[in-house]
N, C-alpha and C positions, 0 to 999 in steps of 0.2 A: 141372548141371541143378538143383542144391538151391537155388542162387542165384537161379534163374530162380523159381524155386516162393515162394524169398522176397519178391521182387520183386513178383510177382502177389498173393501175401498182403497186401503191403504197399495196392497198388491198392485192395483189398477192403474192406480194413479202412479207409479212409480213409470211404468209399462208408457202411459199418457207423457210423459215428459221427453223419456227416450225419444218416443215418438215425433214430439213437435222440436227436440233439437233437432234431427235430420230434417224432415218436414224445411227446417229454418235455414238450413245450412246453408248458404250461395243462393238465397229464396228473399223474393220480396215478402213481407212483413204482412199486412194488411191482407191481401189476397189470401192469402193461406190461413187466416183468422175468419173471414168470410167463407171460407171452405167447408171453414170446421164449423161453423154457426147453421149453414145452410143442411149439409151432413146430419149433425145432431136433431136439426128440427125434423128431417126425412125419416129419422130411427122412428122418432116419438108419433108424426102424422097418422101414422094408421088410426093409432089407440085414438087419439082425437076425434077422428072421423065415427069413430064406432061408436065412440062415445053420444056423437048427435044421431047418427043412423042406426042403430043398434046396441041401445045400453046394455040388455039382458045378455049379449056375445059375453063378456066381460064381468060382469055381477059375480061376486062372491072371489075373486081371484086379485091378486096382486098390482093386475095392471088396470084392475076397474077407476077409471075417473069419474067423478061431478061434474054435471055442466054445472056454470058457475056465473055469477055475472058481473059487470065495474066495478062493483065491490069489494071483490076478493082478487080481480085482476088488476087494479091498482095497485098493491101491495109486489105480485107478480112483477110487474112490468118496474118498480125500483131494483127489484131484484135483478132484475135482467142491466140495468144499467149501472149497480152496483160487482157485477161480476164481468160484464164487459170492459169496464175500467181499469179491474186489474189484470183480465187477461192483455188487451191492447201494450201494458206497462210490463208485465211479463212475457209476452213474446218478443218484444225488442229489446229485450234484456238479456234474455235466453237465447238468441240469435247473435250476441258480440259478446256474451261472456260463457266459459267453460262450463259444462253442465255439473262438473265435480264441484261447483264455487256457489252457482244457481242453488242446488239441492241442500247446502245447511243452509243457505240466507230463509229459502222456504221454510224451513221445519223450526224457524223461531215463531210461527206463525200462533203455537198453542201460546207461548208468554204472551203473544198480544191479546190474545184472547182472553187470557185470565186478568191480564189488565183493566181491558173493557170489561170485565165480569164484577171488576173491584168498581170502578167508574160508575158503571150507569148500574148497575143491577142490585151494587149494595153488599158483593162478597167479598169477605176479606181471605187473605190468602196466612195458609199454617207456613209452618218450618218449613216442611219439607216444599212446600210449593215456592216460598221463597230461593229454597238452594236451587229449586230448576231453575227458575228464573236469571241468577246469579251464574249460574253455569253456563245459560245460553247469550246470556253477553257478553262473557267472556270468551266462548267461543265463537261469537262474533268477529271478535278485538283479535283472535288466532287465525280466523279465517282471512282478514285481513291482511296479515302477515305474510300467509301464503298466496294469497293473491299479488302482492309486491312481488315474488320470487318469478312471476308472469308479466312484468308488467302493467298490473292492474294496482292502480291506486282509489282507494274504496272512498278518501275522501275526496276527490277531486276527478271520479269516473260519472257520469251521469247513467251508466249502462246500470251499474252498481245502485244508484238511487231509482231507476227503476225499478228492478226487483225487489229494493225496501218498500216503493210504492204500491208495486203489487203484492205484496204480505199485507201490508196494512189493510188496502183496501176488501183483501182476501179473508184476513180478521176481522173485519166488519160485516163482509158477507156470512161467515160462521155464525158471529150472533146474531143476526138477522134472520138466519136460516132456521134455528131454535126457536125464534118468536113465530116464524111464520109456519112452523111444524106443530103447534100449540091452537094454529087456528085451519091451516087447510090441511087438502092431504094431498103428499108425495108426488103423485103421479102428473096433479094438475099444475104443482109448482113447476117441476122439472120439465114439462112438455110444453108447457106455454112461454116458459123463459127462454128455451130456444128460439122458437116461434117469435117473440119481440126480438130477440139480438139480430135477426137477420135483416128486421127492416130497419135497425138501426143502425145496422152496418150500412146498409145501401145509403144513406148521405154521407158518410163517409167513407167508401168506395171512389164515390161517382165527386168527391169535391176535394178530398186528400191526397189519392193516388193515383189515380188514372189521368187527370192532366200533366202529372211526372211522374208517368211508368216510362217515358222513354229516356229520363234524365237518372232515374233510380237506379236500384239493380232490378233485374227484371226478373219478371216470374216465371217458376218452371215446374210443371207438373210432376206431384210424385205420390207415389200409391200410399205411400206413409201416411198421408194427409190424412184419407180414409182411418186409418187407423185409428188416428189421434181423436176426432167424433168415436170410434166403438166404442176406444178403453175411456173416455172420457164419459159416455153416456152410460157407463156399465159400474162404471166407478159412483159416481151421484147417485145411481139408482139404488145400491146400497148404501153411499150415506145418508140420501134424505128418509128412506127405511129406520134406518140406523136413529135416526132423530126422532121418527113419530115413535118410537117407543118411549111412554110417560115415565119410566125413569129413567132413559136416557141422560147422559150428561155432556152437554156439548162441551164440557172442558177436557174429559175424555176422548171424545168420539175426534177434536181438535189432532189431541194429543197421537192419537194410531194412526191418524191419517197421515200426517207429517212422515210416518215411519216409511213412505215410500220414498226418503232420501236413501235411505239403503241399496231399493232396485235402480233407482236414477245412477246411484254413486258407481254402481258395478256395469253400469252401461257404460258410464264415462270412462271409465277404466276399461273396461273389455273392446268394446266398439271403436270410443272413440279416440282414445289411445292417448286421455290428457293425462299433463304434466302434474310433478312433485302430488304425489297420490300419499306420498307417506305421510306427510306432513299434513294433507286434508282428512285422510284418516284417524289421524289422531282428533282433530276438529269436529270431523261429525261423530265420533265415539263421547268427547264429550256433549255434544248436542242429545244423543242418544241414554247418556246417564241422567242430562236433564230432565229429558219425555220420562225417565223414571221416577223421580222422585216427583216429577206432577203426578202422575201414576199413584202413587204411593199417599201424598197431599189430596189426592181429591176421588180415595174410594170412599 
């Protein structure tokens, strides 16, 4: 079942990206991050409220929460500052670079993961987990190449270092998300870390962008935005699912989720009509044989 849940994650999240390019496109940055944070936390507020005014509404089904208290909301509230960091890194990243370029830098995200899994947790990695790994640097080092064919020089773009910034820090939220799947549950992670990103946003709102919104590009309303909180909150709700199952395997669960560079890639290409496709194709194809053999390395 948790595979199934990742799988579905995966679908979403592809659907999520389309979404936040356009969202991005000729859009101030910030604003439209704040949207999506405000958005996500309105999805999850009901369940919250019911949860203090009416537990038994909710008991026994899916979306029942704990009340909880600073103890388990400290834990929450890194999390919210941990995944605000790399979305901040990843939407101004994904705003000046091609979404076809964006979606393999993303799907390297399981080798980090299995990295940190080697690092702090003590796993070492077989054959086959090593040829993913191997394959997804290499198609790195490809992706690169086609990104020169654009203009984009990957050692010397800072747009580019953002999106490695936000994998990383997105790979850190992964393992982080397994530890903290081992100690609460689902619902409360997901609802409450909304709920922190918004008032974390508001200092940086009100001290980063709004004394140069008139000097920036400026912001402009678009319905996508909305989007971007559904398929985002619909997305997590099956992964952190996905995770409270005890055998779950976040190297796994890592690994399917990534596969929404596929629905991103065919956005990019259908919608938004970017360049040299063949040659990125080839790219995420091998990024795609990598997610296998981790596959294959960590049943």
């Amino acid at each position: 079942m948790w595979l199934l849940l990742a799988f579905l994650s995966a679908a979403l999240l592809g659907f999520y990206d389309a979404f936040k390019k356009e969202s991005l496109r000729d859009n101030a940055v910030l604003p439209v991050l704040f949207l999506n944070t405000i958005f996500s936390s309105l999805v999850f507020l009901p369940f919250i409220l019911l949860s203090f005014w009416t537990p038994d509404v909710l008991r026994g089904t899916m979306f029942d929460m704990p009340v909880a208290g600073w103890e388990e909301h400290k834990y929450i509230l890194l999390k919210s500052f941990i995944v605000l960091s790399s979305w901040i890194f990843g939407y101004f990243g994904m705003k000046h670079l091609p979404l076809t370029i964006v979606g393999p830098i993303n799907a390297t995200r399981p080798v980090m993961v299995l990295v940190g899994a080697l690092l702090f947790f003590g796993e070492r990695l077989n054959l086959y987990q090593w040829a993913g790994v191997l394959l997804a640097v290499l198609s790195f080092f490809m992706l690169s190449r086609s990104g020169k064919k654009e203009g984009i020089d990957f050692q010397h773009n800072k747009w580019i270092l953002f999106i490695v910034l936000a994998a990383v820090t997105g790979a850190v939220s992964g393992l982080y998300d397994k530890y903290l799947m081992t100690r609460l549950h689902p619902m409360l992670v997901q609802s409450w870390y909304n709920v922190y990103q918004v008032f974390i946003m508001c200092p940086i709102i009100l001290l980063l962008w709004y004394p140069q919104r008139k000097t920036s590009t400026p912001f402009h309303w678009k319905w996508t935005i909305v989007g971007i909180s559904l398929f985002l909150c619909a997305a997590d709700f099956a992964y952190f699912y996905a995770l409270s199952y005890e055998d779950s395997m976040i190297s796994i669960v890592s690994m399917v989720r990534r596969g929404s560079v596929v629905v991103s890639f065919l956005f990019g290409a259908l919608f938004f009509h970017e360049k040299n496709l063949k040659s990125k194709a080839v790219d995420l194809i091998l990024v795609l044989i990598g997610m296998f053999f981790l596959y294959l390395g960590s049943r």
